[in-house]
C-alpha positions as CSV (number, residue, x, y, z in Angstrom):
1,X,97.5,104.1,136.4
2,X,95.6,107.6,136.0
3,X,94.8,108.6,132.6
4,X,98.1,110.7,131.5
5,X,96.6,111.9,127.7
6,X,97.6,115.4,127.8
7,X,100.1,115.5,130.0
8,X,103.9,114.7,130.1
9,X,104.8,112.5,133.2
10,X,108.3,111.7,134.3
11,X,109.6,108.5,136.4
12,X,112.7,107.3,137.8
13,X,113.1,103.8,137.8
14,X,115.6,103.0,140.4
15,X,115.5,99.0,141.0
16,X,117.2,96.7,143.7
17,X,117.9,94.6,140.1
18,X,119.0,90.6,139.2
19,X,120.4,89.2,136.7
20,X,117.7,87.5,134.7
21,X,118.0,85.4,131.7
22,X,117.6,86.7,128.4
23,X,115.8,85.0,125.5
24,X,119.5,86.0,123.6
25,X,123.3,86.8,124.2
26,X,123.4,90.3,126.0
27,X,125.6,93.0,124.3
28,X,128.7,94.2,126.7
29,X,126.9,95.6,129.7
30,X,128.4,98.7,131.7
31,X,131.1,98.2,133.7
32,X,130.1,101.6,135.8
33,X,126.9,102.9,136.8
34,X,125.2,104.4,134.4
35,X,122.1,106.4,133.3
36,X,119.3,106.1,130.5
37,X,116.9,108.4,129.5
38,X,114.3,107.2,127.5
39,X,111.2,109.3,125.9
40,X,108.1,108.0,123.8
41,X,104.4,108.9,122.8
42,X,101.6,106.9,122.7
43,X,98.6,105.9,124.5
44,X,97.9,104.7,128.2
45,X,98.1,101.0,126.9
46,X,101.9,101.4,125.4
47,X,102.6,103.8,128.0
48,X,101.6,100.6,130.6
49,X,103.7,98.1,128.1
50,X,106.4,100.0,128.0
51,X,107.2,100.7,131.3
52,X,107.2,96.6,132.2
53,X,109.1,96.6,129.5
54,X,112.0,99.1,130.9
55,X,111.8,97.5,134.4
56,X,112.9,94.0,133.3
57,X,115.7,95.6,131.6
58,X,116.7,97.2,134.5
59,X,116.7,94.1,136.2
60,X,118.7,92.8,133.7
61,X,121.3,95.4,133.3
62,X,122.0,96.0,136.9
63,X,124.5,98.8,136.2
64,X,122.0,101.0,134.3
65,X,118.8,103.0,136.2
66,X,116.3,103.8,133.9
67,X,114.5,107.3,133.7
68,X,112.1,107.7,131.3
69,X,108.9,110.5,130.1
70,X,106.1,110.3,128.1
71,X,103.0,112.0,126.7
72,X,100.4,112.1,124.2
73,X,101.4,113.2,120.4
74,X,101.3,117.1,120.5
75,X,102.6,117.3,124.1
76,X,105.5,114.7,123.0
77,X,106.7,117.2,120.5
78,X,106.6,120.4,122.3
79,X,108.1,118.7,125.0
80,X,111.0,117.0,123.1
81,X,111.2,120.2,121.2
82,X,112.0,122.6,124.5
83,X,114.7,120.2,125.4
84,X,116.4,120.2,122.2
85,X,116.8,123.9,122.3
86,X,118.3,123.5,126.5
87,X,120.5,120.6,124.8
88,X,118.7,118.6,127.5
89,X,117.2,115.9,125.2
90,X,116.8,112.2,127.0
91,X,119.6,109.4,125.6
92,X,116.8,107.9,123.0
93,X,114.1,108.8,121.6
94,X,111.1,107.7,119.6
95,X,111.1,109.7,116.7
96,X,108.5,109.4,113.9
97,X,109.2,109.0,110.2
98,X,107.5,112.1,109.2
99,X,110.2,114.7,111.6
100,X,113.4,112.1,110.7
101,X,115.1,114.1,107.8
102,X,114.1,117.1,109.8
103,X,115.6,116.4,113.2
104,X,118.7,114.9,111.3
105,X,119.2,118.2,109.7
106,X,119.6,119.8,113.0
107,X,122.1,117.2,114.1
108,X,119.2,116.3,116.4
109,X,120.0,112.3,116.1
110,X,123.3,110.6,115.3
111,X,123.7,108.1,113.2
112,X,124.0,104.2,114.2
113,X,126.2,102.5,111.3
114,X,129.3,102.4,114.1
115,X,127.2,100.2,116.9
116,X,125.4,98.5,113.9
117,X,128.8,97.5,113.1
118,X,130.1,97.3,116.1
119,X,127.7,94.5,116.7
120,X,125.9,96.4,119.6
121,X,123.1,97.0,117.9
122,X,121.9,93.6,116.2
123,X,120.3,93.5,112.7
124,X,121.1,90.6,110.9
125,X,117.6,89.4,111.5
126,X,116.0,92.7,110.1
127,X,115.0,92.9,106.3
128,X,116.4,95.6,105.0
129,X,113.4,96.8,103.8
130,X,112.2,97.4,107.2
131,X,115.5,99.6,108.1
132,X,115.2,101.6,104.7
133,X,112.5,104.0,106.9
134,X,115.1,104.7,109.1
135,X,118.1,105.7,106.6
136,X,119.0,109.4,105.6
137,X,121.6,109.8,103.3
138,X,122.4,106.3,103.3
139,X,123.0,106.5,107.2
140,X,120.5,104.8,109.9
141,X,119.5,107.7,112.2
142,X,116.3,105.2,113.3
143,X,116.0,101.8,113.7
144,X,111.7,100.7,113.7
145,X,110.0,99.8,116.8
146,X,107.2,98.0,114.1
147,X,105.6,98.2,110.4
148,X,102.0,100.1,110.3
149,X,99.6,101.9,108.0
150,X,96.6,103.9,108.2
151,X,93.8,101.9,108.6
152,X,89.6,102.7,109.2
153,X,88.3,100.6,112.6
154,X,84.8,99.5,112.0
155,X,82.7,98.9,114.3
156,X,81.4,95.3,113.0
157,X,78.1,94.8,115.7
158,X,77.2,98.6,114.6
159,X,77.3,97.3,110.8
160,X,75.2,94.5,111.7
161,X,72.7,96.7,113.7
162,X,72.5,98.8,110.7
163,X,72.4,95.9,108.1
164,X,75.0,97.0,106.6
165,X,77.7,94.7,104.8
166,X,81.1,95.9,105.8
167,X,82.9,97.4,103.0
168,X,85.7,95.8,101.1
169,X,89.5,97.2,101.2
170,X,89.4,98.7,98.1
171,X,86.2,101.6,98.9
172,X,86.3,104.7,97.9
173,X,85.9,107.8,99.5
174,X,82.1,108.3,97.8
175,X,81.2,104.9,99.2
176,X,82.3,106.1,102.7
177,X,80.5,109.1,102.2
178,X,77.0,107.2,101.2
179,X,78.5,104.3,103.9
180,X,78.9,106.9,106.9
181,X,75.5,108.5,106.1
182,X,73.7,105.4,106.3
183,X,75.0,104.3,109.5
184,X,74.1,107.8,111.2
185,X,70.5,107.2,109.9
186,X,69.6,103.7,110.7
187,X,71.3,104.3,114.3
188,X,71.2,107.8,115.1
189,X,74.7,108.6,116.5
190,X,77.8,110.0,114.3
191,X,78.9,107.2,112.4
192,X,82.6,109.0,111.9
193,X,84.5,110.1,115.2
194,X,87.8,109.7,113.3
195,X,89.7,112.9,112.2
196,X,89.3,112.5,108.4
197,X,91.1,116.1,107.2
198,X,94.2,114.9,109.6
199,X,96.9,115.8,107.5
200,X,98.0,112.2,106.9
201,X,94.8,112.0,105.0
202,X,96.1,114.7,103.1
203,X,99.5,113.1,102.3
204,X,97.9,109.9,101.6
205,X,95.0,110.9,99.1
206,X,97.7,111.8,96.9
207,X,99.3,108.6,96.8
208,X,96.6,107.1,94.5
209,X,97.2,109.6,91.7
210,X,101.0,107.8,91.9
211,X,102.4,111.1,93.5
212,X,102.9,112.9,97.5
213,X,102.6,116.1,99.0
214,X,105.8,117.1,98.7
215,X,108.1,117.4,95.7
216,X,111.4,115.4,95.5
217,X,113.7,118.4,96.9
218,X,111.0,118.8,99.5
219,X,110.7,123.1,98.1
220,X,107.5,122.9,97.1
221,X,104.2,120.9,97.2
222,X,104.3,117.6,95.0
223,X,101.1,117.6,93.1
224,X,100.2,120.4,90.5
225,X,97.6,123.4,90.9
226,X,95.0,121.5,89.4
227,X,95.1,119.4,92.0
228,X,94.2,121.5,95.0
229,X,91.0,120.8,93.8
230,X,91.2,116.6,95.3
231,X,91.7,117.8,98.5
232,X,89.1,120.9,98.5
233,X,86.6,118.4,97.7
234,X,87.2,116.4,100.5
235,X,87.1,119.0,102.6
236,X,83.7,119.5,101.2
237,X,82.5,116.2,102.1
238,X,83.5,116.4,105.7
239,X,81.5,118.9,106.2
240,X,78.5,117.9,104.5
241,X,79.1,114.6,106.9
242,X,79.2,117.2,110.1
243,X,76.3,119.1,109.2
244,X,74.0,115.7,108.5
245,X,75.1,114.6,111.7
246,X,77.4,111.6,110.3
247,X,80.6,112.8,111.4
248,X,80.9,114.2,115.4
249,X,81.5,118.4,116.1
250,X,84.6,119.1,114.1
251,X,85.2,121.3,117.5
252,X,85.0,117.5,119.2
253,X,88.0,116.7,116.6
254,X,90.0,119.6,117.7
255,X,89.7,119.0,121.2
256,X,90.9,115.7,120.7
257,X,94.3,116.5,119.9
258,X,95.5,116.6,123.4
259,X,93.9,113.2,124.3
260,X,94.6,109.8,123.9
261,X,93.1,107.2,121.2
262,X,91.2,106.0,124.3
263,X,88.8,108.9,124.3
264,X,87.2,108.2,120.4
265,X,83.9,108.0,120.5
266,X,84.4,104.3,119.0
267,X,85.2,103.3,122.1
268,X,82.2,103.9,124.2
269,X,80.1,103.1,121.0
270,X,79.2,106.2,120.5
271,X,80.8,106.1,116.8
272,X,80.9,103.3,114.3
273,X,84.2,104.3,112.0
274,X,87.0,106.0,113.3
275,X,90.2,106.8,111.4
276,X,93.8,105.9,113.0
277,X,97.5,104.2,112.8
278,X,97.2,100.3,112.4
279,X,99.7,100.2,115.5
280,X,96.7,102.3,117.4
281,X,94.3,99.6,117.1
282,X,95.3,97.6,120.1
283,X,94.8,100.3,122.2
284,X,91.4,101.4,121.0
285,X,90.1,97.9,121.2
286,X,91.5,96.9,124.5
287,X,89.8,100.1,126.3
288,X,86.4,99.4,124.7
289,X,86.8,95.6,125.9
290,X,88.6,92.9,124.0
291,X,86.0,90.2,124.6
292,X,82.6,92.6,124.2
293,X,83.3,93.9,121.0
294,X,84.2,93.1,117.1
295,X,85.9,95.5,115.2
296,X,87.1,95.2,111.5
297,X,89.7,97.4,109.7
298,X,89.8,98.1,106.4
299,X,92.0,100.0,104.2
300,X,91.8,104.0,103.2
301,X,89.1,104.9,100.9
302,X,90.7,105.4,97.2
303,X,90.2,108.7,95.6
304,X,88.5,106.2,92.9
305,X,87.2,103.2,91.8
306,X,90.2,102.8,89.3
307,X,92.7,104.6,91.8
308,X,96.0,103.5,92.9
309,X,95.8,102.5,96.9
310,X,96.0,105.5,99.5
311,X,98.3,103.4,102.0
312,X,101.9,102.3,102.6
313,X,103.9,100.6,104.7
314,X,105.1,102.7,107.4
315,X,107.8,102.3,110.1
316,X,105.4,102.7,112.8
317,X,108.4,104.8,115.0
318,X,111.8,104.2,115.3
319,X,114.0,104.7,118.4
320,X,116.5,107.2,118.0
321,X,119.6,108.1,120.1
322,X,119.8,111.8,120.3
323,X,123.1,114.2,120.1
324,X,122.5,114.4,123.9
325,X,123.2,111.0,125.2
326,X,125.7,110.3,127.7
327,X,126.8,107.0,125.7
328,X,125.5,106.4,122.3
329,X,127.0,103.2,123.1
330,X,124.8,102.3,126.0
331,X,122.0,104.1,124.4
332,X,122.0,101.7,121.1
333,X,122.3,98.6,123.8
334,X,118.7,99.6,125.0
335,X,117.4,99.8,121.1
336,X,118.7,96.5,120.7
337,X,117.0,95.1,123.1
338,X,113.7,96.1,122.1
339,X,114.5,95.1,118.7
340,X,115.6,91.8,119.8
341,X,114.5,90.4,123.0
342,X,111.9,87.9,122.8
343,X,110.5,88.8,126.7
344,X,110.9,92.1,125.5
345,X,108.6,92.5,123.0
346,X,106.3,89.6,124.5
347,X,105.2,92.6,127.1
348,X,105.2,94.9,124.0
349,X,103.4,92.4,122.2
350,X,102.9,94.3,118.9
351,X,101.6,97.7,120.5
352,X,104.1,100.0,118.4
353,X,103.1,97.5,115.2
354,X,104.6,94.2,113.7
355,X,108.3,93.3,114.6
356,X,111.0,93.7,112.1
357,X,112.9,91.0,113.7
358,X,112.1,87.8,112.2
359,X,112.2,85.5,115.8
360,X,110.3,88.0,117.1
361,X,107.4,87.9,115.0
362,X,107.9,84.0,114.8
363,X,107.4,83.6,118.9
364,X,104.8,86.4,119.4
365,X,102.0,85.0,116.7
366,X,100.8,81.8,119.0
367,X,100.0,84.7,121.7
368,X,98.4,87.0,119.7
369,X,95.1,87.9,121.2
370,X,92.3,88.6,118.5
371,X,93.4,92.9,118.7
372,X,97.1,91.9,117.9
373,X,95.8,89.5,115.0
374,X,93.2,91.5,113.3
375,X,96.3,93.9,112.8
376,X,98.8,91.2,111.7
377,X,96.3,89.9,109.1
378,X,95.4,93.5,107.8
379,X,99.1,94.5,106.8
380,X,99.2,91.1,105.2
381,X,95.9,91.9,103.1
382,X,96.9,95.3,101.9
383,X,100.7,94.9,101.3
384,X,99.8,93.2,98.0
385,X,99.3,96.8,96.3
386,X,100.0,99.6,98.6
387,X,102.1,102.1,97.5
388,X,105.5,102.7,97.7
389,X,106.5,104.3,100.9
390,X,106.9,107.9,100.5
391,X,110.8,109.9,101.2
392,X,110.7,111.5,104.8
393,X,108.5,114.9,104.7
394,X,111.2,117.7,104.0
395,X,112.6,120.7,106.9
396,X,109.8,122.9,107.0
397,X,106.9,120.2,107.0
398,X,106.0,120.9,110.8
399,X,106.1,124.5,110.2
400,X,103.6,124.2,107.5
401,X,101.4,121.9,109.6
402,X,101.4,123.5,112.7
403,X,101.5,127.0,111.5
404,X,99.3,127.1,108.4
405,X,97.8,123.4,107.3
406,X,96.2,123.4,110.9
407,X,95.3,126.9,111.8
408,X,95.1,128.6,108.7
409,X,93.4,125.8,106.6
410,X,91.9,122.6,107.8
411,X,90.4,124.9,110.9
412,X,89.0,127.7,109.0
413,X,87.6,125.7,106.9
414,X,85.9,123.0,108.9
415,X,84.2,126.0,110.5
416,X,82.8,127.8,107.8
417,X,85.0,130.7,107.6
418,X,86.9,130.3,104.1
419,X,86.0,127.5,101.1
420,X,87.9,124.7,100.7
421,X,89.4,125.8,97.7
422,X,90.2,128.7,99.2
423,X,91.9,127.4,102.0
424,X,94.1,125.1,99.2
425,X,95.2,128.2,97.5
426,X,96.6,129.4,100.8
427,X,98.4,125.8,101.6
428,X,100.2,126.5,98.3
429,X,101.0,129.9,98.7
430,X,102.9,129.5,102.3
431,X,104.5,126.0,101.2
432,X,105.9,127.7,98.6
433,X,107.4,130.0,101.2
434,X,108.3,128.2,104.0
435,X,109.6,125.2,101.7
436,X,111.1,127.3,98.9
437,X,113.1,129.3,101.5
């Protein structure tokens, strides 16, 4: 299938179908002919899964054809955005845990308590702990497709090229810094292709001071004044790791935000350490060859050596039905059945991150290739201490990010046109603003 990274593609699937036997009871299928839209992100690999995954439901739910559209992250949202305002949205969604409050303040998503209870939609084998992601105001507007976290992908044969140990989880930032610098001089390429002033990073750096960038009523930034300064200084050290050559163009990391994962530099070993979603790894590993090369991950570097840890557990996405579905009813059907069909998610196989269904994750882990259980043994490692997840960024984050974190801070900055501190001062200034109302 042609590389689709920047671009939105759109398919009908309309199947001669069968009935085929499920690995569990089927909910109530449709008794008339009817029509699912479906819409995700990702990268080529879940874009690959997922459609095999969508034609064997097809085949069996003969009554339902299956249209569905995807694109990379940026694309996604511009997309998905354009048909919320046409009231043209597709029947379900995969919606991210960062937009959830936002889009369910627009009466973007309904809730899914009625099919829950209904027994449509399937939980009882779902901690709640892994639905809490998915809850506004005590309602589930998103039920997870996976758990994930933020992870660095090391490049183990370039560590051992370099002799280099690989770091442990608990590194901090000044160890990557002296770590990344290393690498770039003992084997002359970038050692970091990973976009390290993402503003995840952001977010997350906060986290080991025991707060988050937002405040509790989500009007204003979450960390005092004096602390503009934690983020400034990384900001600092990126670029002292782009002008020594450790860390690729930052005009390299720009133009990367309309491709896939595929296209890091990691994957052509060009790169040693790359920054990324846990649920991301498969598909980095898979296009730089499962059997030729040995990557570690390891967690975010701490802000210090006595700092709280920079990760948490994430829903990796949810599945959403939107306000615009033809059947919420029909549309919760399909969510259950990637929540809870064994041949399912054996196609899936962990892509979007770990199951939250407990027979799920029980009959994928004797097929896990060694991608698929580098991941499952990393969430295991660091859920000992990571931090509590975070609420759902506030109406107003993307604004913020798209408008001013992006354009008006990271950017500028990262090319020499204002000082990081400078560029924090601003960040505060406009969230107070756009957040305060």
């Amino acid at each position: 299938m042609k590389r689709l990274a920047a671009a939105l593609a759109l398919s009908i699937l309309s199947l001669v179908a069968f009935s085929g036997c499920g690995s569990r009871r089927q909910p109530e299928q449709p008794t008339e002919r009817t029509t699912i839209r479906v819409a995700w992100w990702g990268s080529e690999a879940r874009h690959e899964r997922t459609i095999r995954a969508l034609q064997l439901f097809a085949r069996e739910h003969p009554a339902v054809d299956i249209e569905y559209e995807y694109a990379a992250w940026n694309d996604y949202w511009t997309r998905l955005t354009t048909q919320a305002a046409g009231n043209d949205l597709p029947d379900v969604m995969q919606q991210d845990y960062q937009y959830m409050t936002e889009w369910v303040g627009r009466g973007l998503i309904v809730p899914l308590d009625g099919e829950a209870a209904a027994g449509v939609l399937d939980l009882s084998d779902t901690a709640e702990s892994s639905l809490a992601g998915g809850r506004v105001d005590g309602k589930l507007y998103g039920v997870s497709l996976g758990v994930n976290s933020l992870c660095m992908m090391l490049d183990a044969d370039a560590f051992e090229k370099a002799g280099l140990p690989l770091p442990a989880d608990g590194w901090t930032w000044a160890d990557f810094e002296r770590t990344s610098l290393s690498l770039t001089r003992t084997l002359g390429i970038p050692a970091v292709s990973g976009n390290i002033v993402h503003d995840h990073v952001w977010r997350s750096m906060y986290l080991g001071k025991g707060l988050w960038a937002y405040a509790q009523d989500g009007k204003s930034l979450g960390y005092p004044q004096a602390d503009d300064a934690l983020f400034a200084d990384h900001l600092a050290m990126a670029r002292r790791l782009v002008a020594a050559g450790a860390m690729i163009p930052y005009s390299e990391i720009v133009a990367l935000r309309s491709k896939g994962v595929e296209d890091d530099r990691i994957v052509t070993a060009k790169s040693a350490v790359t920054f990324l979603w846990s649920n991301q790894v498969v598909a980095v590993w898979t296009a730089a060859g499962i059997e030729s090369r040995r990557f570690e991950l390891r967690a975010l570097p701490r802000i210090g050596a006595t700092a709280g840890s920079s990760n948490y557990m994430k829903p990796a996405q949810f599945f959403s039905v939107t306000r615009d579905a033809g059947s919420t009813r029909d549309a919760a059907g399909l969510v259950d059945w990637f929540t809870n069909s064994i041949d399912a998610n054996t196609l899936l196989m962990a892509e979007r991150g770990v199951p939250i269904a407990g027979k799920v994750r029980d009959a994928l882990k004797p097929q896990l290739a060694v991608p698929q259980q580098r991941v499952f043994e990393y969430l295991d490692r660091i859920q000992k201490d990571v931090a509590p997840i975070p609420p759902p960024d506030p109406v107003g984050n993307t604004d913020l990010i798209n408008n001013v974190f992006i354009p008006r801070v990271v950017d500028p900055v990262m090319f020499g046109v204002i000082a990081p501190l400078e560029g924090m001062k601003l960040l505060r200034q406009e969230a107070g603003r756009i957040l305060g109302g």
